[in-house]
C-alpha positions as CSV (number, residue, x, y, z in Angstrom):
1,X,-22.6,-22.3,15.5
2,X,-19.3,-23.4,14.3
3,X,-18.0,-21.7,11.2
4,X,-17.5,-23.0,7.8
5,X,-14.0,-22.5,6.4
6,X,-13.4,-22.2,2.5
7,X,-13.6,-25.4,0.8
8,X,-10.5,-26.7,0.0
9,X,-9.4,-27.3,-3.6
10,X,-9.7,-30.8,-4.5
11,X,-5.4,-30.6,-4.8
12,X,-5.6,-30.3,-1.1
13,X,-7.9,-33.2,-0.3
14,X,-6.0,-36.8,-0.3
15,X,-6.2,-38.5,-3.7
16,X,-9.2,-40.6,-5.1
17,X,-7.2,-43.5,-5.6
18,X,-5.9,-43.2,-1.8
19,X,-9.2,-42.8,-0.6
20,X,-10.9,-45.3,-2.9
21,X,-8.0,-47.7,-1.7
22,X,-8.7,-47.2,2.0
23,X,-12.8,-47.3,1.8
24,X,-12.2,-50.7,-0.3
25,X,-10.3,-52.1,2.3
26,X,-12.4,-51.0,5.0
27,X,-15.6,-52.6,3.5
28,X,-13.8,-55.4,3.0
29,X,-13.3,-55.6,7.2
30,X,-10.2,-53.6,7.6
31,X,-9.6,-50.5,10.0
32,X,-6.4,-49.6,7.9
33,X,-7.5,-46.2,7.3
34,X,-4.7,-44.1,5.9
35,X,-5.7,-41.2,4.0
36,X,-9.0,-40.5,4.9
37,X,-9.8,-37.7,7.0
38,X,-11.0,-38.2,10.8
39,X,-14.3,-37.3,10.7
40,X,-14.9,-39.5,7.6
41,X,-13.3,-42.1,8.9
42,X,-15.6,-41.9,12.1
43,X,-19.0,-42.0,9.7
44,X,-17.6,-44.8,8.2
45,X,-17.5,-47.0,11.5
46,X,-21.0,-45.9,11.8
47,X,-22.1,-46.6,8.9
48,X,-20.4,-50.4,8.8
49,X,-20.7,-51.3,12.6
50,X,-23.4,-49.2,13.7
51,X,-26.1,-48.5,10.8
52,X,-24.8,-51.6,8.8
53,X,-25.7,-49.5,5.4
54,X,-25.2,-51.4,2.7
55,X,-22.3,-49.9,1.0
56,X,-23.6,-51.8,-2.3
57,X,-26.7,-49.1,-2.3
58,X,-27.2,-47.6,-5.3
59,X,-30.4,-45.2,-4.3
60,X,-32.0,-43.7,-1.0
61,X,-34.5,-45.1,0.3
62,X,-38.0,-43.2,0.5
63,X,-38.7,-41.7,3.7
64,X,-41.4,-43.3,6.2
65,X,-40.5,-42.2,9.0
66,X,-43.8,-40.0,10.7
67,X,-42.4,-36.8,12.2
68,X,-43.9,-34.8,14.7
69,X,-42.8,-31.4,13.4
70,X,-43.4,-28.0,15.9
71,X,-44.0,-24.4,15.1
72,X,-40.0,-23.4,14.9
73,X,-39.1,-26.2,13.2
74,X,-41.9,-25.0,10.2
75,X,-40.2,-21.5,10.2
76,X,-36.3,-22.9,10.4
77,X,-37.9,-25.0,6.9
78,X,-39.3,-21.7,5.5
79,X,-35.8,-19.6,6.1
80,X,-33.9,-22.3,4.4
81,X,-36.0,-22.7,2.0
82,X,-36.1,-19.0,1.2
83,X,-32.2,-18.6,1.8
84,X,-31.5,-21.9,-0.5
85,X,-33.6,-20.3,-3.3
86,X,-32.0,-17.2,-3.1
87,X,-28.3,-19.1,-4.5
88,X,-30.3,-21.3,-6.5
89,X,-29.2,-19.3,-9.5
90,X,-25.2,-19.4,-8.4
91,X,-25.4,-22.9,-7.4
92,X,-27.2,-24.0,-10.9
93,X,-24.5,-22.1,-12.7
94,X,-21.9,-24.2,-11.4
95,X,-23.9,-27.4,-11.9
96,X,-25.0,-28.2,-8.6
97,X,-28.3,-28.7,-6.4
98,X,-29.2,-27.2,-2.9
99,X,-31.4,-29.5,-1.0
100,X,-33.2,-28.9,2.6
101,X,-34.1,-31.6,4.5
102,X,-35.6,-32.4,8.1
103,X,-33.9,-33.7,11.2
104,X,-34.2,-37.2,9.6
105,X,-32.3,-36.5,6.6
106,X,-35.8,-36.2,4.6
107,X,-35.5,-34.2,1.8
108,X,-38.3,-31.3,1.7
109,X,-37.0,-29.4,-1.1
110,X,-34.8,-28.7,-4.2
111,X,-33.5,-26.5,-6.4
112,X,-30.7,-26.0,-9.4
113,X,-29.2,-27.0,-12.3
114,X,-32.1,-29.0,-14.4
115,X,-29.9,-31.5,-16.3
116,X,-28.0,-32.2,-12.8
117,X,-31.2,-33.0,-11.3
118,X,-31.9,-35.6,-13.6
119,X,-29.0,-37.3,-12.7
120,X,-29.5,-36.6,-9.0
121,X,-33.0,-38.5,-9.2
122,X,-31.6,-41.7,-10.5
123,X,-30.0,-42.0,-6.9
124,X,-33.0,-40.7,-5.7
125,X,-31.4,-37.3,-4.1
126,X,-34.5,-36.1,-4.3
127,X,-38.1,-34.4,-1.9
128,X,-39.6,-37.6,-0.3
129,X,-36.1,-39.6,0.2
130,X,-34.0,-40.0,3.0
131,X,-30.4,-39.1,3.1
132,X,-29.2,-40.2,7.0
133,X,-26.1,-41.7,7.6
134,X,-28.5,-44.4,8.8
135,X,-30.2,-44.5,5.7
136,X,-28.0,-44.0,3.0
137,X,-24.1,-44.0,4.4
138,X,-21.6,-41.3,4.7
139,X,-23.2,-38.0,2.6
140,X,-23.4,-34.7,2.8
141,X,-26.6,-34.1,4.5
142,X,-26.9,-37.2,6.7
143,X,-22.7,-36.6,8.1
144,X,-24.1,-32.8,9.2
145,X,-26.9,-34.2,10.9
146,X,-24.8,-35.9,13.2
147,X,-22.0,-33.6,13.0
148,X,-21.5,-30.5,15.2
149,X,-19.8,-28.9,12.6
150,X,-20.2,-28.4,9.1
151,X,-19.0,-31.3,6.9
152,X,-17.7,-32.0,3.0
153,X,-17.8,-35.1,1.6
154,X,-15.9,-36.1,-1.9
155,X,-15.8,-38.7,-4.2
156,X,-14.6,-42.1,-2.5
157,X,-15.6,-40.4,0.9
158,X,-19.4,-41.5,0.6
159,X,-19.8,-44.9,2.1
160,X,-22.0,-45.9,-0.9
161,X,-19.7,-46.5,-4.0
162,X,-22.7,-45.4,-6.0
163,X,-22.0,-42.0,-5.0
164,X,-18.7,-41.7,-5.5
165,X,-19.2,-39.2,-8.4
166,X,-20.4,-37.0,-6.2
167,X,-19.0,-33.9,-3.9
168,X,-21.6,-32.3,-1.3
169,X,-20.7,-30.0,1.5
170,X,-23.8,-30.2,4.0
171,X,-24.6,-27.8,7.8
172,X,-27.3,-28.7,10.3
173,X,-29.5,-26.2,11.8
174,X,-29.6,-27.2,16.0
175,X,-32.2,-26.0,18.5
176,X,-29.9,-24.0,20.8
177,X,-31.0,-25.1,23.9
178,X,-31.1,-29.1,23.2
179,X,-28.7,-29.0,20.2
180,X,-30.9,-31.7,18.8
181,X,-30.5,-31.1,14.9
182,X,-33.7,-29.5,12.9
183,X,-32.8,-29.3,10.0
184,X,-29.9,-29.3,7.2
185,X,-28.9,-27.1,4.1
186,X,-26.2,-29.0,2.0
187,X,-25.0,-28.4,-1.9
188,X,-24.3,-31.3,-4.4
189,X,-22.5,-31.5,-7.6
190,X,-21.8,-34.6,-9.9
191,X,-17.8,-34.9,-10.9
192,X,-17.4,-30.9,-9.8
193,X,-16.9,-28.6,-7.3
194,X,-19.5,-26.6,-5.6
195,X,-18.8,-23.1,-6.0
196,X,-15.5,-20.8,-4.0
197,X,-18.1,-19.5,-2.0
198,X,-20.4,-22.4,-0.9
199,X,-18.2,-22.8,2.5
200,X,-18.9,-19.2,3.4
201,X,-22.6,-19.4,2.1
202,X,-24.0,-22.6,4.2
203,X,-22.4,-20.9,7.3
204,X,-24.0,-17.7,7.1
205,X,-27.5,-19.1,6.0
206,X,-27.0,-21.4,9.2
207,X,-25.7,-18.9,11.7
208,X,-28.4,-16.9,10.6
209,X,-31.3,-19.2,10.9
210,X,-30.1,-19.7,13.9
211,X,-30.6,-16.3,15.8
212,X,-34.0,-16.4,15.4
213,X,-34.4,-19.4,17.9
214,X,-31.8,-17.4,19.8
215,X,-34.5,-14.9,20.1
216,X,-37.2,-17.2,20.6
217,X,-35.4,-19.2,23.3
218,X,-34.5,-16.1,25.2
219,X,-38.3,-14.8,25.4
220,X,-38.6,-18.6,26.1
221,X,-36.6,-17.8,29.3
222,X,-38.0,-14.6,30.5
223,X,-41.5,-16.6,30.2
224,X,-39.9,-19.5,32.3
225,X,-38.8,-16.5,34.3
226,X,-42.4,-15.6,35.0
227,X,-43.4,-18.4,36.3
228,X,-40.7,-19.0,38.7
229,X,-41.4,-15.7,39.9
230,X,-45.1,-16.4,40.3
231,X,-44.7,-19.9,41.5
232,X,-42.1,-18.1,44.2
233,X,-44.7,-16.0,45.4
234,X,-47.1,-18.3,46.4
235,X,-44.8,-21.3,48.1
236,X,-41.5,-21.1,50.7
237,X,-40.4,-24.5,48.8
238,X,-36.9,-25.0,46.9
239,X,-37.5,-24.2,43.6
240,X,-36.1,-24.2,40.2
241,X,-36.4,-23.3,36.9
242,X,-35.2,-25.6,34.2
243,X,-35.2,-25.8,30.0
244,X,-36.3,-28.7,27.9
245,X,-32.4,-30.1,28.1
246,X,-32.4,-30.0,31.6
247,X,-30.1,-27.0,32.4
248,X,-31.0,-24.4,35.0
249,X,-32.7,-20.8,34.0
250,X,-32.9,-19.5,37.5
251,X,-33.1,-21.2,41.2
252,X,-33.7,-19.8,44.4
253,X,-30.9,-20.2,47.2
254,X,-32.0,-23.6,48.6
255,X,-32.8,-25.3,45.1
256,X,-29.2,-23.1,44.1
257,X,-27.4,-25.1,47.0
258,X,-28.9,-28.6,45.9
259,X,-28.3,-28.1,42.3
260,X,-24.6,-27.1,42.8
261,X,-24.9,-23.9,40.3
262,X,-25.8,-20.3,41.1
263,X,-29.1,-18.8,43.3
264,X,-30.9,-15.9,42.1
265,X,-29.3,-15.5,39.1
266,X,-31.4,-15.5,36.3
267,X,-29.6,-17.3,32.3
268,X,-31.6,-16.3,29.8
269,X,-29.2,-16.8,27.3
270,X,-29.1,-20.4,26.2
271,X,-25.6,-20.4,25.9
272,X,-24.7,-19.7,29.0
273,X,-26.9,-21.9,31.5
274,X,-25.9,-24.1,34.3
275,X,-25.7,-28.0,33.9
276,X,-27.4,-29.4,37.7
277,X,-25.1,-31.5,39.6
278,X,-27.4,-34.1,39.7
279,X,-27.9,-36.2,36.9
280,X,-31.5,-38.0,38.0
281,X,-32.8,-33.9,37.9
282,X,-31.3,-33.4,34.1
283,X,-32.6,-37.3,33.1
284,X,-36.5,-36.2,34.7
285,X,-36.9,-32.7,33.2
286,X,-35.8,-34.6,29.9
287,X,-38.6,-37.1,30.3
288,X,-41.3,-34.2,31.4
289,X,-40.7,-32.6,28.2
290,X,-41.5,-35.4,26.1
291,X,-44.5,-36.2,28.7
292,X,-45.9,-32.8,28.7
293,X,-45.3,-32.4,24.6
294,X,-47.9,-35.1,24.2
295,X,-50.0,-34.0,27.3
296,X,-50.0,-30.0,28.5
297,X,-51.7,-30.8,31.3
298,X,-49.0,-33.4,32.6
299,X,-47.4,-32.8,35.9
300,X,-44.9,-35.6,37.0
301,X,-43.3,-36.4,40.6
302,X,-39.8,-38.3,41.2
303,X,-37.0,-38.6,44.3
304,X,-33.8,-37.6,43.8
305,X,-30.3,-38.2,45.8
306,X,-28.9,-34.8,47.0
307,X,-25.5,-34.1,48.8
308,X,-27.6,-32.4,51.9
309,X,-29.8,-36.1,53.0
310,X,-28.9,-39.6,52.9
311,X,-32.6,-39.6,52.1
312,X,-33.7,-39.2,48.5
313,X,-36.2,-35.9,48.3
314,X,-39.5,-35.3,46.7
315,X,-39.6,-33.3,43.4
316,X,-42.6,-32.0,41.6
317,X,-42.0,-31.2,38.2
318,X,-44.5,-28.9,36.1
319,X,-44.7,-27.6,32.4
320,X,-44.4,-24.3,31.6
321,X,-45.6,-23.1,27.9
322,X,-45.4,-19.5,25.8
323,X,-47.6,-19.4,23.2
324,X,-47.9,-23.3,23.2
325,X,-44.8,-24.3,23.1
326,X,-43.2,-25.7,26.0
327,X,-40.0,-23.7,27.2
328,X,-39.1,-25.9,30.6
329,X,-40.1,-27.1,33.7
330,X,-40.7,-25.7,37.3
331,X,-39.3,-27.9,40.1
332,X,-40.6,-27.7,43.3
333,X,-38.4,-29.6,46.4
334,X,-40.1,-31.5,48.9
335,X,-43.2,-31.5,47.4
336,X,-44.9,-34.8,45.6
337,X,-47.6,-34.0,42.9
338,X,-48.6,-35.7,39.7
339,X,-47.7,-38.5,37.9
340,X,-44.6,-40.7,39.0
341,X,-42.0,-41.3,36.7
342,X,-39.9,-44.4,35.9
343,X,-37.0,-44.9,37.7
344,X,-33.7,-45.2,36.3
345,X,-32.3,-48.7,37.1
346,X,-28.1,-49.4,36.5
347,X,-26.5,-47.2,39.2
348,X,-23.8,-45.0,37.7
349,X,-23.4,-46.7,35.1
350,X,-26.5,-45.4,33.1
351,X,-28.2,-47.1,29.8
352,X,-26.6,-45.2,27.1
353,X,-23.3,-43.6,28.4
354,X,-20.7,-44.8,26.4
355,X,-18.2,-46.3,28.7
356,X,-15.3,-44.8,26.1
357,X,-14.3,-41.8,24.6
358,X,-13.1,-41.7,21.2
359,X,-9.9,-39.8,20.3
360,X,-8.1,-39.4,17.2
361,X,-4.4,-40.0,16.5
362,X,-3.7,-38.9,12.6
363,X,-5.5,-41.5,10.7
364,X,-6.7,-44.0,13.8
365,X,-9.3,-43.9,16.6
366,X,-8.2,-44.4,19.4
367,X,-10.6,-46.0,22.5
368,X,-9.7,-44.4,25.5
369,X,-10.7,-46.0,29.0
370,X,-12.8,-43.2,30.9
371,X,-9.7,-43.1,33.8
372,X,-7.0,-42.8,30.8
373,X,-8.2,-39.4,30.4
374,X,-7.5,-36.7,33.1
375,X,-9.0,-33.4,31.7
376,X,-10.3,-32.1,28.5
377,X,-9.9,-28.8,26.9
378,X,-11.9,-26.7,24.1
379,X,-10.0,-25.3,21.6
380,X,-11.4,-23.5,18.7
381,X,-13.6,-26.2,17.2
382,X,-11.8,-28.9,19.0
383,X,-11.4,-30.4,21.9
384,X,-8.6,-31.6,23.1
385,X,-8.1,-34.6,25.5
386,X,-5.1,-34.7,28.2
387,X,-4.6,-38.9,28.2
388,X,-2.3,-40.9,29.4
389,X,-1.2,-42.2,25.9
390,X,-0.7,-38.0,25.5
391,X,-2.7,-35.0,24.4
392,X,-5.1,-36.3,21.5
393,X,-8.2,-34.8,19.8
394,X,-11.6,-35.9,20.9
395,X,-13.4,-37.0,18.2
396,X,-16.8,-35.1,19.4
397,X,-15.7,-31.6,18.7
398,X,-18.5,-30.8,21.9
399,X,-17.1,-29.9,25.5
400,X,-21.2,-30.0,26.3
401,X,-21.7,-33.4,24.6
402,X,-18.7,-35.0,26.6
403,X,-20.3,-33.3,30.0
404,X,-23.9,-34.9,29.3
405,X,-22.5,-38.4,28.3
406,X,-20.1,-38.5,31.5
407,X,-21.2,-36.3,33.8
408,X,-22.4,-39.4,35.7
409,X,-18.9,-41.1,35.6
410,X,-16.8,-38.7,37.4
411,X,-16.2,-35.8,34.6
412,X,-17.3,-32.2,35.9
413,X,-17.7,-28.8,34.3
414,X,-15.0,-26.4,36.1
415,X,-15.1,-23.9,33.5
416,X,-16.3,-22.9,30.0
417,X,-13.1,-24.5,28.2
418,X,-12.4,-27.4,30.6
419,X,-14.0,-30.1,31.7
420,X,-11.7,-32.7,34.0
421,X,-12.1,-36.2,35.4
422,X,-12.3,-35.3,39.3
423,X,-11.1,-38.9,40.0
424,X,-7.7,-37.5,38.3
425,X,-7.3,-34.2,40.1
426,X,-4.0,-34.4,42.6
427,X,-4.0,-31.1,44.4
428,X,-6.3,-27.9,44.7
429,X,-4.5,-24.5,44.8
430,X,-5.5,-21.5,45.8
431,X,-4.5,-18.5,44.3
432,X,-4.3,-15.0,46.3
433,X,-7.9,-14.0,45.2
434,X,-9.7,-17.3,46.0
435,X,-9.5,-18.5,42.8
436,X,-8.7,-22.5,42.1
437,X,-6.5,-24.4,40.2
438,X,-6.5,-28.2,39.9
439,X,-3.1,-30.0,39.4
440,X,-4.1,-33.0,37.3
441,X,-2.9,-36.5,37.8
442,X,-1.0,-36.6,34.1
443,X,2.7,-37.0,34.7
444,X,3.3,-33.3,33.7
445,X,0.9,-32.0,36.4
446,X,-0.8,-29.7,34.3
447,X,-2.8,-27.2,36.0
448,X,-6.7,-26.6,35.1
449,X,-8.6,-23.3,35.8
450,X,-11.9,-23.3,37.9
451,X,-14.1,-20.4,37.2
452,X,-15.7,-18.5,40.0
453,X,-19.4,-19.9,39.0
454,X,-18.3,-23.6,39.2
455,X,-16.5,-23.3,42.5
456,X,-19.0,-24.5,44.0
457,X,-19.4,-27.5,42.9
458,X,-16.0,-28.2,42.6
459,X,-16.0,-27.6,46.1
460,X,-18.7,-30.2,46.4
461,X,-17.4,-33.2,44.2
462,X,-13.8,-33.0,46.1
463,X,-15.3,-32.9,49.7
464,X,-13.1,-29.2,50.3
């Protein structure tokens, strides 16, 4: 979870006229964008090219959408809830309102000041609305949702102009394993300032919230664990062990060698599991999970492409559940059982993989050809992109999101902080220990670290 720093005073934050000036002209059509902040200025593309939010809206609209919601997501509601009432007095004092809403941006709850509430519900920020970006623009609560860190949003920064009295600093909640968002705690106030110590407070309630589904997705593992152990026992197949966003808990040697990560070796920590090193395995346990969420009983067969066979091989994929809730999948190699799934037509380039990635330089976004970009490098909250037009900040502040979206298209893991375009890699070196470095194709020849667990597949994608 990404810390929240202290809010910065409002003489810090670019002017309202400056702001109101730029959000104007960028209604009006025009990127000229000077002033505003990058991650505003990328909510406002979403909101006028994407969402298409009408940035005349003066309320939110009331929520429709039917959501399916599961046991953890009811307790990560009920610790909010109970952590948002616990400030309600602070936040009241200062004149503001503490909301909790869903994944959607629904708004389950709210408390503080009365007479600021009254205003709030002429805008409808209020239980039963929806506060997406989708729905209702740039905002506190629907910018966190589909943020990866926390967010503040002032004045002229809303995309709505009949928010613009407004200052709301907003966190999401994510599962830790798929990093899908859950939920969202965020503070409002009308023509203030929420209190010195909201920053410090929406982190903690957040980081907090978030160690219980540490805890559950760990026993998660040890149950998935189990059942590779048991499954083991009782067939000489390849087989693997894999949560519901695809990465790999444990695999024995064979499945280790086909998957490109490590055998034997059990991740129980959702932090630290190994992404497969082929794609069509993350994109089917993906689909069993939402196949067996509807139907427990559901087992599912597929073929995938493997570096060993010129020949795709049989996978059977089964559900594996603690207490109910499904916690990953067991595939079995060579075997074909169940229900066969779709196939994925397009080749490499796969439905839904942007074919850019989005950079920032001061004020602009910058599209950036997938081969303009050699390597990419987390830093802090950032990460950092080593281009061709020079080192620039990626606008997704995730190393893992820029790995799912282009694993596919040539971009591999070689170690917790970088992830590098293979097509873009010059030379290999190898240090006195064994360890790699890759000299990257970027003029300087910078040199990227490869970390003894992704040797392997490094080894693998070059052909070494």
């Amino acid at each position: 979870m990404a810390e929240v720093h202290r809010l910065d005073p409002m003489s810090r934050v670019p002017g309202n006229t400056t702001v109101y000036g730029a959000w104007e002209r960028f209604v009006r059509g025009e990127d000229d964008l000077r002033g505003v902040r990058p991650e505003v200025a990328i909510s406002w593309h979403r909101c006028r090219d994407q969402y298409r939010v009408d940035p005349g809206l003066t309320k939110a609209p009331i929520a429709v959408a039917e959501v399916d919601h599961t046991l953890e997501h009811d307790v990560v509601f009920a610790e909010l809830g109970f952590r948002a009432a616990s400030v309600a007095h602070e936040v009241s004092n200062s004149g503001g309102v503490v909301t909790v809403a869903d994944a959607t941006g629904r708004i389950l709850a709210e408390w503080g000041d009365p007479a600021t509430r009254e205003i709030a519900a002429e805008a409808n920020l209020s239980t039963w609305f929806c506060w997406s970006e989708q729905a209702t623009g740039t905002n506190g609560m629907g910018t966190a949702l589909e943020s990866h860190a926390p967010v503040v949003v002032r004045g002229a920064e809303h995309w709505c102009q009949a928010f613009h009295d407004w200052t709301c600093a907003g966190v999401a909640v994510r599962d830790v394993v798929t990093r899908e968002p859950i939920a969202v705690l965020n503070i409002s106030c009308w023509r203030s300032e929420p209190p010195t110590s909201a920053g410090a407070w929406l982190s903690n309630a957040a980081t907090r919230t978030q160690r219980t589904l540490v805890q559950r997705a760990k026993d998660g593992s040890a149950e998935l664990i189990a059942a590779f152990q048991h499954a083991r026992s009782r067939s000489v197949v390849a087989l693997a062990a894999l949560d519901p966003a695809g990465r790999v808990v444990i695999a024995d040697d064979t499945a280790g060698v086909l998957l490109g990560v490590p055998s034997s070796t059990p991740a129980t920590d959702p932090a630290v599991r190994w992404n497969p090193r082929l794609p069509e395995v993350i994109k089917a346990a993906r689909y069993a999970v939402k196949q067996a969420s509807r139907d427990p009983d559901w087992i599912g067969t597929t073929q995938v492409h493997t570096h060993l066979s010129d020949e795709p091989s049989s996978v059977s994929i089964r559900p594996v559940f603690l207490s109910g809730h499904l916690v990953g999948t067991l595939f079995s190699f060579g075997v074909a059982e169940g229900e066969q799934l779709p196939r994925v037509e397009g080749g490499a380039n796969h439905r839904g993989r942007p074919d850019r990635i989005v950079a920032m330089r001061e004020n602009r976004m910058v599209l950036l050809r997938l081969s303009e970009v050699a390597f990419a490098e987390s830093e802090g909250n950032d990460v950092w992109l080593s281009t061709d037009q020079g080192r620039l900040r990626a606008a997704s502040g995730s190393l893992d999101k820029l790995e799912a979206e282009q694993g596919d298209a040539g971009f591999l893991r070689v170690h917790r902080r970088y992830v590098v375009n293979v097509g873009r890699v010059r030379e290999v070196e190898r240090r006195c220990k064994g360890e790699l470095l890759l000299v990257m194709d970027t003029g300087a020849d910078a040199m990227v670290p490869v970390s003894r667990r992704n040797a392997p597949a490094v080894r693998r994608a070059l052909d070494i």
